[in-house]
Structure formats: structure tokens, C-alpha cells
C-alpha positions in Angstrom: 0.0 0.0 0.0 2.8 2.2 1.0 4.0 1.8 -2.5 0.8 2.9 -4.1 0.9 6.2 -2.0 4.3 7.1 -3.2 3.1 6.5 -7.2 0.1 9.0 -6.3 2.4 11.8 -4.5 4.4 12.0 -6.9 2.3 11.9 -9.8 0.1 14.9 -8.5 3.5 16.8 -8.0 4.4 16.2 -11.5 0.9 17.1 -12.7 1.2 21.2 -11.1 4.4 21.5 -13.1 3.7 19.6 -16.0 3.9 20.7 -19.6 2.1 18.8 -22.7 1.4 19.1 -26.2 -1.4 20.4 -27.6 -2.6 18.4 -30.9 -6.5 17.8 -31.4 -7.6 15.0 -33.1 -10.9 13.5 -34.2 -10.4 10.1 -32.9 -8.6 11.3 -30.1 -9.0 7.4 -28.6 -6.9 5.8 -32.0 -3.9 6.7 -29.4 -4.5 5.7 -26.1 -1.8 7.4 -24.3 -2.2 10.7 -26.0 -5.1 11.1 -24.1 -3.8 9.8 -20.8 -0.4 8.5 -19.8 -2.1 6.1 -17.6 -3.4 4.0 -20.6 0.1 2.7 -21.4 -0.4 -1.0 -21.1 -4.1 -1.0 -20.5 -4.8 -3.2 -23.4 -6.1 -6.8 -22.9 -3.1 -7.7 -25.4 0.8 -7.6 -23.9 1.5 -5.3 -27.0 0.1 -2.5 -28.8 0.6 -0.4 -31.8 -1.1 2.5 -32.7 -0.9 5.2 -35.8 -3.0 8.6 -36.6 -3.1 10.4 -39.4 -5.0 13.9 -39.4 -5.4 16.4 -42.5 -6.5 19.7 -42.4 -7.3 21.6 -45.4 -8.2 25.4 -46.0 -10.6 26.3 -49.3 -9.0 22.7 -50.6 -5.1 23.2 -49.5 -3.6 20.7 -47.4 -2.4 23.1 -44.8 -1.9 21.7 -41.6 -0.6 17.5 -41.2 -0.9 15.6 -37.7 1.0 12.2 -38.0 1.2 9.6 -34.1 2.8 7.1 -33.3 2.6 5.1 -30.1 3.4 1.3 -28.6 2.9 0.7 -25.3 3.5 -2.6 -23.3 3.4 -4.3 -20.0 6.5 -5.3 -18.4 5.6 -8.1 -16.5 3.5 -9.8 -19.9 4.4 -13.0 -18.8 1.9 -13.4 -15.9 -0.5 -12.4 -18.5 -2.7 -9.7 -16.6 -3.2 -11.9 -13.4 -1.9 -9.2 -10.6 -0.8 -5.5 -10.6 1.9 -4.5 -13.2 3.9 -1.6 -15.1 2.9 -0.7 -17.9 5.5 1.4 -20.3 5.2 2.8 -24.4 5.7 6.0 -26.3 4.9 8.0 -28.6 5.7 10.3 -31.8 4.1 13.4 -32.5 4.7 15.6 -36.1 2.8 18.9 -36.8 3.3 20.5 -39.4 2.1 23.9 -40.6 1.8 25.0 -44.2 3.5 21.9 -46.4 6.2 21.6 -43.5 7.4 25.5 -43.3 7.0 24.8 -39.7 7.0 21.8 -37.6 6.4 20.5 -33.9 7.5 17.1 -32.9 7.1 15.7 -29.6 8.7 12.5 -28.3 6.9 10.9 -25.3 8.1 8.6 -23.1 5.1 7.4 -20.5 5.0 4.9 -17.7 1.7 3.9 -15.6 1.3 1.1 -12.6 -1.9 -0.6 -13.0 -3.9 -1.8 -9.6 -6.8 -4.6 -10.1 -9.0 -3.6 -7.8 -11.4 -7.3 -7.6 -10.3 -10.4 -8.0 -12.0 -11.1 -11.5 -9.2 -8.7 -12.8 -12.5 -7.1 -14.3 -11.8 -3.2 -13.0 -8.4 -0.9 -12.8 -7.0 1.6 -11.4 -4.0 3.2 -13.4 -1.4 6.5 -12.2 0.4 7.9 -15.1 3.4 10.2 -15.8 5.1 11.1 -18.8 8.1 12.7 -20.0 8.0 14.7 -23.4 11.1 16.1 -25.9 9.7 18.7 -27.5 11.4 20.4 -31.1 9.9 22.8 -33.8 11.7 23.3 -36.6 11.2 26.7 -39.4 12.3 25.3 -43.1 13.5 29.5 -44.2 13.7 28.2 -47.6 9.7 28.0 -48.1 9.6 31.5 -46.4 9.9 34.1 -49.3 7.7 37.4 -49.2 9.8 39.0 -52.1 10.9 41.7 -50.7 9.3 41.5 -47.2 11.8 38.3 -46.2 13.9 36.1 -48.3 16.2 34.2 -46.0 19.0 34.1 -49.4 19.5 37.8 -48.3 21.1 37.3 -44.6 24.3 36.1 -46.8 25.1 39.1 -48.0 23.4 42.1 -45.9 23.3 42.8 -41.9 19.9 41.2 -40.8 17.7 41.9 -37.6 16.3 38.2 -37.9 15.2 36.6 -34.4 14.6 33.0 -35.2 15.6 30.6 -33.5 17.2 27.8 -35.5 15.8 24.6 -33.6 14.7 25.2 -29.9 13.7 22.4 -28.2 12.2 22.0 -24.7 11.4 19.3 -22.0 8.1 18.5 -20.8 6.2 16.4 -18.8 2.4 15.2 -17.8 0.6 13.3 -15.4 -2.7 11.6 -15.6 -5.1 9.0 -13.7 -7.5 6.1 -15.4 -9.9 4.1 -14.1 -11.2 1.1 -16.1 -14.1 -1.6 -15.9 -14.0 -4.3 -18.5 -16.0 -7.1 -18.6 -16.7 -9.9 -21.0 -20.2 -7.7 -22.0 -19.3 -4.2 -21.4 -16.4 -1.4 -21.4 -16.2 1.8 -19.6 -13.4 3.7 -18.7 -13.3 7.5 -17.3 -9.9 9.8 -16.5 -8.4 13.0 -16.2 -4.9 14.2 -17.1 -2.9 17.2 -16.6 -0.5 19.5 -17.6 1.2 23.3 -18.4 1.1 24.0 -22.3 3.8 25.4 -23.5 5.8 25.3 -27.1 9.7 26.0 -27.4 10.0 29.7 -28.5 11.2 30.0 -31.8 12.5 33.7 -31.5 14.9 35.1 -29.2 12.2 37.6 -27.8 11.8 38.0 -24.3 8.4 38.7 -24.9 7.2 35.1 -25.0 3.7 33.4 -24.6 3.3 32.6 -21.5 2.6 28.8 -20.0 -1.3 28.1 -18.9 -2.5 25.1 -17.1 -4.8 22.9 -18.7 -7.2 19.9 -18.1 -8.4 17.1 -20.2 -11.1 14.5 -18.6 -12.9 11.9 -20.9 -15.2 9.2 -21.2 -15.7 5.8 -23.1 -18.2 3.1 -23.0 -19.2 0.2 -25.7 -22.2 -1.9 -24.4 -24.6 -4.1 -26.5 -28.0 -3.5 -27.9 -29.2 -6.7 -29.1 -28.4 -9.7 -31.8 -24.6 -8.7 -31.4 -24.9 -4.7 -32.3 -23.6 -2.5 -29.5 -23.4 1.3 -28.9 -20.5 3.6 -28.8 -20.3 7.0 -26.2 -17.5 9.1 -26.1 -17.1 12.3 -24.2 -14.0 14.6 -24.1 -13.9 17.8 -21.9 -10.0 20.4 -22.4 -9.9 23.0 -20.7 -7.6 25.5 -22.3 -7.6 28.5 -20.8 -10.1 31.0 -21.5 -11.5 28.7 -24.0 -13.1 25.5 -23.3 -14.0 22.7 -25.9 -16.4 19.5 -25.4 -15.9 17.1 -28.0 -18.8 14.0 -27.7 -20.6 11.4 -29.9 -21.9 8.0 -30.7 -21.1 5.7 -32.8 -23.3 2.0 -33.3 -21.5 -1.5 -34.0 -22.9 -4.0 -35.7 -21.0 -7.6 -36.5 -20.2 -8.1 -40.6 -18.7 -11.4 -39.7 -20.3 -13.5 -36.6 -17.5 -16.4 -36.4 -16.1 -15.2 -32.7 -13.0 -16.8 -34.5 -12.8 -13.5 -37.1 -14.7 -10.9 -34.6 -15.2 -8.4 -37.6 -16.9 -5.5 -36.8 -18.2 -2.1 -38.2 -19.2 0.8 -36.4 -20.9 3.7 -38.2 -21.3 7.2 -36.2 -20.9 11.0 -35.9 -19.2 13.0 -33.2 -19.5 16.8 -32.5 -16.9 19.6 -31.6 -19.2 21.9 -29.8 -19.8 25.3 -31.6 -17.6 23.9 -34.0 -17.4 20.8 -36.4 -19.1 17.8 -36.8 -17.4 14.7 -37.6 -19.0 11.6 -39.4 -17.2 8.5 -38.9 -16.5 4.5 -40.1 -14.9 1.9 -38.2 -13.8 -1.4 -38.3 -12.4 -3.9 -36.2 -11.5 -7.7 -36.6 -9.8 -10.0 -34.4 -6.1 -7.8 -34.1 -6.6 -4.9 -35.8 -8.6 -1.7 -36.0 -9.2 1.2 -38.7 -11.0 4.1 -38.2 -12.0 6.8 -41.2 -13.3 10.5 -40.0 -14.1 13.8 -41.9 -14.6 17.1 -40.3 -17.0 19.4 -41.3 -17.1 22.5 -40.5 -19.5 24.9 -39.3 -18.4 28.2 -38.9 -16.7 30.5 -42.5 -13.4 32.2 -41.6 -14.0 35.2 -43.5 -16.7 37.0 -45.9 -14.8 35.2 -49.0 -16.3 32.2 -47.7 -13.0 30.4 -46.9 -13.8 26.6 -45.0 -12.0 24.4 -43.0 -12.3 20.5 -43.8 -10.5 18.1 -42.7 -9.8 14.3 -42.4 -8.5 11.5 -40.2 -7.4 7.8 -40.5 -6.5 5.5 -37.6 -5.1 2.5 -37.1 -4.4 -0.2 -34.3 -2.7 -3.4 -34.0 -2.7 -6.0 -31.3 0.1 -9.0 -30.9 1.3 -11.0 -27.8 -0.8 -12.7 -25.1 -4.5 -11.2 -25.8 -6.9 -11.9 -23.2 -9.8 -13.9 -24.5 -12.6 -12.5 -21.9 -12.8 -9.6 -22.8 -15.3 -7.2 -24.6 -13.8 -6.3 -27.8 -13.8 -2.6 -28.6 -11.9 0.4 -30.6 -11.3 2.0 -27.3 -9.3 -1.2 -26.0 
């Protein structure tokens, strides 16, 4: 117990002087960890991998590119889920801004201890904390405004230029999960933390300054009848002085009914409040997962009638040990 205490000090600690990334996705569940470090090596499998790919376009250009990456595992796989274990992965974060003139990537390292809390292993309890290298990176070469900047000038003639080439920064996050999964049922609810913040890319004084902010969330699958089953998700962030609730539904219904091929479509829509809405398709079999979303936008940017649009595809792969009790689900 006394060890239990000591993971919970220290991870509220961490979470008052954290500092996280900020990258909204669609399907913010296709990477478990991005939306809590405490989901590293929740999985009823021993290994997971897990890929998003977000484009968002302005009046039809591809301006802004999201690509994750994340595997997480559990340490102790080999007693195959039947006490209290550590659970470790990471993940890879690229955003880029206008065909890669600017760029953010985030490298994550998280760790979570995971405590069954009944002896049918059927409900958890995870602590989280993670570790994240943060770099942004300004290609000068796709920055030419004639004869506002062209970076082929500084050669030759005295420049007042304050970019930074690439600054880089350490931050951290902390987060807590609790989890109920059952042969017929899943719901999980948590709550992470952490202080935004970007590595400046001038040498200005006169920088941003770092805000605390707050993401909670919800997930549940249960089933309807004949082998369909509903979806509900819920997402709250807190940023600041703006706050965004992202929620939706989604209904599964079994293409294949062999329990030996599990093959599953779900078919939905989710809403970003005031916002977007965001139709979405996916499937699952017995390892894998795909999701497809598209964003659609409500609100016009400016009396041209400029919209933002955007898409999103997921994917998830299971291997190892997989638990064969369990209710299968995209958010597992």
C-alpha cells in the first residue's frame, strides 16, 4: 500500500508543473496514451501499436498535417494480466504547418502502474506520468515574401532576424485512469494534466506565456441486441479561456459473426461543440482496428467564404498474449 501512495504523490506533483502538447484529433482514442499516460499497457493484449493520421485543409489546400505514433506494453506480460503490473510505451508526435514551413515534434516517453481492484481482474486503477522532448523546426527556404523576407538575403546584408534555428524544450504530464472491462461491457473515465507550453522560436523576451490545462474523458461500448452494440464518447479540455467538449456516438454492428474472425463495423458521428461535426466509419476484426473521419465545419473564416475541412485515419494493431474475456472494442 505504502508503494501505491508514493506513485500518487508523486504523480500529483508532476501534474502542477507539467507541460504537454497540444494536438486535437478527431479520434482522439486511436492513441491511447495521448489522451492519458495512464493507458500505457491497458490493453487486454501484452502489445500494442497504434498510428494517426490527421489532414487539415483550408478552401482545398492541405495546410496543416498531424502524424502519431505510439506502442505501449506491459513489463511483467508474462503473468498475462493476473496481478498488478507496469505498464511502459511512447509515442511520436509531427505537426506541421503549411506543407512543412514549420514543424512540432514531440517525443513521449510514459509509464503507468496498473492496480486490479477485484479479484475477476475485471476493474483498474491506473497512475500515469510522462516525459515529453519537445522540437519545432522553421524550413527558411519555403519563407519568401519577395521583398518583405527572403532568407538568401542574410548572406550578404546585416539582418535583424530573431529565429531561432531549432529550440527544443522538456516537458512532462501526469494523468489517472480508471477502467471496468468485462466480458459484456467497457467503460473507462480519466483525467490528465498538464502546463502547455511550445519551445520559442524567436529570441524575444516577450514570449507566450505557460497556462495550465485539463483534459477529462469518457468511453463506453455496451450491446443492444443480436450482437450490435453502442458507442459513447465524451471529451472535456480545458484550455484556458477557451473551453472545448468534443462527444458522440457511434453504433456496431458484427459483418462477420464467427467469434474466430470478430469483424466489426461501427458507423457514427461526433461533435466539436460550436464547432465541427465529424461523421465516422470503423472497423475492427480479431487484431486490428481502422477508423476513417471527416470534419466538417460549421463556422466560414471570413466574408470570402473560406472553410476548413478536414480528415482522419486510424489505425491499431494488437500482438502478444491477448486476453480472451474480454469485450472487444476500438477504445481497447
Amino acid at each position: 500500500m505504502k508503494k501505491y501512495c508514493y506513485i500518487f504523490i508523486a504523480a500529483y506533483f508532476i501534474s502542477h508543473s507539467a507541460i504537454g502538447q497540444e494536438v486535437l484529433l478527431s479520434q482522439p482514442f486511436s492513441i491511447s496514451q495521448y489522451q492519458n499516460p495512464a493507458a500505457v499497457g491497458g490493453s487486454e493484449s501484452n502489445n500494442r501499436f497504434q498510428a494517426n493520421y490527421k489532414s487539415q485543409m483550408l478552401d482545398g489546400n492541405n495546410l496543416y498535417k498531424t502524424i502519431l505514433l505510439g506502442y505501449d506494453t506491459r513489463l511483467n506480460h508474462e503473468d498475462n494480466g493476473s496481478k498488478n503490473y507496469l505498464g511502459i510505451g511512447g509515442s511520436l508526435i509531427s505537426d506541421q504547418v503549411m506543407w512543412g514551413v514549420l514543424q512540432n515534434n514531440y517525443l513521449t516517453l510514459n509509464l503507468a502502474y496498473h492496480i486490479y481492484l477485484d479479484e475477476q481482474l475485471n476493474s483498474n486503477l491506473s497512475l500515469g506520468i510522462g516525459a515529453t522532448l519537445t522540437q519545432t523546426s522553421l524550413d527558411k527556404t519555403k519563407l519568401r515574401f519577395n521583398d518583405q523576407y527572403d532568407y538568401r538575403a542574410l548572406l550578404m546584408y546585416p539582418t535583424l532576424e530573431n529565429l531561432r534555428p531549432y529550440p527544443t524544450a522538456f516537458t512532462a504530464n501526469a494523468g489517472a485512469l480508471y477502467t471496468r472491462h468485462t466480458a459484456n461491457s467497457f467503460i473507462q473515465t480519466g483525467f490528465m494534466t498538464y502546463i502547455y507550453n511550445k519551445p520559442n522560436v524567436t529570441y524575444s523576451p516577450f514570449n507566450k506565456a505557460e497556462d495550465i490545462r485539463f483534459r477529462a474523458f469518457v468511453n463506453s461500448e455496451f450491446p443492444l441486441y443480436d450482437e450490435n452494440s453502442v458507442l459513447l464518447y465524451f471529451n472535456y479540455l480545458n484550455r484556458s479561456s477557451l473551453t472545448q467538449y468534443y462527444f458522440g456516438a457511434m453504433v456496431g454492428m458484427p459483418v462477420i459473426k464467427d467469434q474466430s474472425e470478430q469483424f466489426k463495423m461501427y458507423v457514427g458521428c461526433f461533435y466539436r461543440f460550436k464547432e465541427a461535426f465529424v461523421p465516422t466509419v470503423s472497423f475492427i476484426s480479431k487484431n486490428n482496428t481502422v477508423g476513417f473521419s471527416y470534419d466538417v465545419y460549421g463556422n466560414k473564416l471570413s466574408g470570402a467564404d473560406l472553410r476548413q475541412n478536414g480528415f482522419e485515419i486510424t489505425y491499431a494493431r494488437k500482438f502478444g498474449f491477448v486476453r480472451k474475456d474480454r469485450y472487444r472494442t476500438i477504445f481497447n
